[in-house]
N, C-alpha and C positions, 0 to 999 in steps of 0.2 A: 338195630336199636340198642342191642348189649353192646357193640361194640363203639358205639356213641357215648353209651353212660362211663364205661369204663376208660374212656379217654378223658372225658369231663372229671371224672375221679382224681384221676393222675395229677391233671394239670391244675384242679384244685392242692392237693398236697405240697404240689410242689412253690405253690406261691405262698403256704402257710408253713413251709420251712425255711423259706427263702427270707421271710417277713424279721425275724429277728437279728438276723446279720446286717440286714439296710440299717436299722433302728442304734445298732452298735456303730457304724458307720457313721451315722449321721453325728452320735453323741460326740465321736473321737474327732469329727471335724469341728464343734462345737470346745470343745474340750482344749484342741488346739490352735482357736483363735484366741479362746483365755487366755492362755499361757505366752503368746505373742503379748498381747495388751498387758500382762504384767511385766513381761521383759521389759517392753517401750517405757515404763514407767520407772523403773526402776534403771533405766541407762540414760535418762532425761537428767539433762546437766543444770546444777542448781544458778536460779540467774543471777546474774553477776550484780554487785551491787554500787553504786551510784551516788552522788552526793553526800550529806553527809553519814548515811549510813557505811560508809567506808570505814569510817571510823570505828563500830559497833566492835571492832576484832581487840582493841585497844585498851585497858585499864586506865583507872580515873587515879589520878586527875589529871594525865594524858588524854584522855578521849574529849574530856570537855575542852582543856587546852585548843586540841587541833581543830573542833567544831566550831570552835568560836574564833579563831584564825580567819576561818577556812569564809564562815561567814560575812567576816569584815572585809574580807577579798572578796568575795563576790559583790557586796554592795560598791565597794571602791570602785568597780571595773564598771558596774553597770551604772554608776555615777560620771565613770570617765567616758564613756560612750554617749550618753547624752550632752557632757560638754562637745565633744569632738566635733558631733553632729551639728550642733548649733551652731560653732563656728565655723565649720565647712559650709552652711549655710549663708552667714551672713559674711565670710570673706568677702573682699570688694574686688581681690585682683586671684590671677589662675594657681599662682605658686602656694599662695596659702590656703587657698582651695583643696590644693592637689595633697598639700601637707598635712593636712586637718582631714583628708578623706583615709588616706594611706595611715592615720594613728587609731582612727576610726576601726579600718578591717581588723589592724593587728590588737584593740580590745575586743574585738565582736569574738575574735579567735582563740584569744585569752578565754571568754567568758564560755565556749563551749566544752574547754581543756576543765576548767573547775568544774563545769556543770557537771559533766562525764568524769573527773576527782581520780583518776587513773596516769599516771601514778597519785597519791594520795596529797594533798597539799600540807607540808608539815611544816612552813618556816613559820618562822619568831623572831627574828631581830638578827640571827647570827650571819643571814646571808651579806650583809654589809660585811662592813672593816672591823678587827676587835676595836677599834678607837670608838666604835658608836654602842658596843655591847654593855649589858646591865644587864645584874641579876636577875635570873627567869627566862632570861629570853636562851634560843633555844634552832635548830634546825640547822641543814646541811652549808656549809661554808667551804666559800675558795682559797681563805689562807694557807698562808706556805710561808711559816713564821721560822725566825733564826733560835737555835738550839744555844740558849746562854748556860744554862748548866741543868747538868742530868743528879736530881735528886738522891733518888730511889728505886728502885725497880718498876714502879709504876707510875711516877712521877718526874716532871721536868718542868726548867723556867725558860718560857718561849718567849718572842717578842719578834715584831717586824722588823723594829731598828735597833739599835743597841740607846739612842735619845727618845722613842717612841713608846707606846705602851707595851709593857707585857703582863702575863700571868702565868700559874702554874699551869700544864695539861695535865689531865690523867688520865693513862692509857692503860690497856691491859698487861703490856712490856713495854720496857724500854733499852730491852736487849738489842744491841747492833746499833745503837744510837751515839751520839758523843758530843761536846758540845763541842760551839763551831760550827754543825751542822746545822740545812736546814730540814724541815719535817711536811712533806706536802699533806694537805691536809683535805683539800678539793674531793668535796661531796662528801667527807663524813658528816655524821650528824652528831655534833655534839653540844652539850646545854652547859649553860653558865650558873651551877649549883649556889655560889653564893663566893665568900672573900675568904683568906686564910694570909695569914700573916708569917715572914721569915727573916731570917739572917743576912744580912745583905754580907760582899768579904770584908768590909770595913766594920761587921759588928751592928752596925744600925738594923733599925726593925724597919720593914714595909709591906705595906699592905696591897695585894693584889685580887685580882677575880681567880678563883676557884674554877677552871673550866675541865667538863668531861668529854671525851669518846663514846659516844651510845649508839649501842646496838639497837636497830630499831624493831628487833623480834620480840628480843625481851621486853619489851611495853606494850606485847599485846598479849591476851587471856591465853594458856596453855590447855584450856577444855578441847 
């Protein structure tokens, strides 16, 4: 019987020393699911943003510019897609069925590129020809205009044709440039600030558009 109790002794001790190591265990398993779940939180990539909050990154009166662009394109497109439809509809023969279907996808496709606004929708007026440009307007252009004479170091008088329009550009240099040449210009983005008046070689005064080079970093917040 004493050697019943004395084994019953033991094996009580030993589970009452045992008892507080389990309990530290338990806490450091506890402990280190926290620390997972703030990791995951913290390596959680911020969502990307969409329509017109693309723009939010942007300084005014740039931000409301491109929002209110960006809007009149949307309605435009989802205006063109209801013509399209209707006529692909009521066509009476296959060819202009086929043709009114095919302008049809390519606005539906348009309209999912604005929806999703990635890259950012920024034109204004400049993507045309300078012959259609007015002051304000604004966004990335394919001219590739002739170098009639180089001003200043950051100035020159460009033009498509030498009978055609032209205006100043202003660029950041216009080191390595010369006139005679021409300046491609495809996909910068540059805005039509306003008019500025010169010397023509005969002495006469004329009046031109004002055009810049813009970086499109610097129009958005530096926070």
């Amino acid at each position: 019987m004493k050697v019943l109790i004395f084994i019953a002794a033991v094996l009580f001790s030993f589970s009452v020393f045992q008892l507080p190591d389990q309990e530290k265990e338990a806490e450091t398993k506890v402990d280190t699911k926290t620390q997972d779940a703030k990791s995951k939180t913290k390596d959680a990539k911020p969502k990307a943003k969409i329509g017109s909050a693309v723009y939010d990154d942007f300084v005014e009166p740039w931000r409301e510019k491109f929002v209110k662009a960006w809007e009149t394109e949307v309605e435009q497109t989802k205006g063109s897609i209801k013509t399209y439809n209707q006529r692909a509809r009521a066509a009476k023969n296959v060819s202009t069925r086929q043709y009114n279907v095919k302008l049809l996808k390519e606005a539906k496709e348009k309209l999912k590129t604005l929806e999703k606004n990635d890259p950012p929708f920024v034109y204004g007026g400049c993507q045309w020809g300078s012959e259609h440009w007015k002051v304000g307007d604004y966004g990335p252009t394919g001219e590739t205009p002739a170098i009639h004479q180089i001003m200043d170091e950051r100035r020159m008088l460009v033009g498509n044709d030498p009978n055609g329009p032209i205006f100043i550009l202003q660029m950041e240099s216009t080191e390595g440039l010369a006139d005679g040449k021409t300046i491609d210009l495809h996909g910068n983005f540059i805005h039509v600030t306003g008019t500025t008046t010169y010397k023509t070689v005969i002495g006469a005064s004329k009046t031109v558009l004002a055009v810049e080079i813009v970086d499109l970093n610097s129009l958005k917040t530096t926070d």
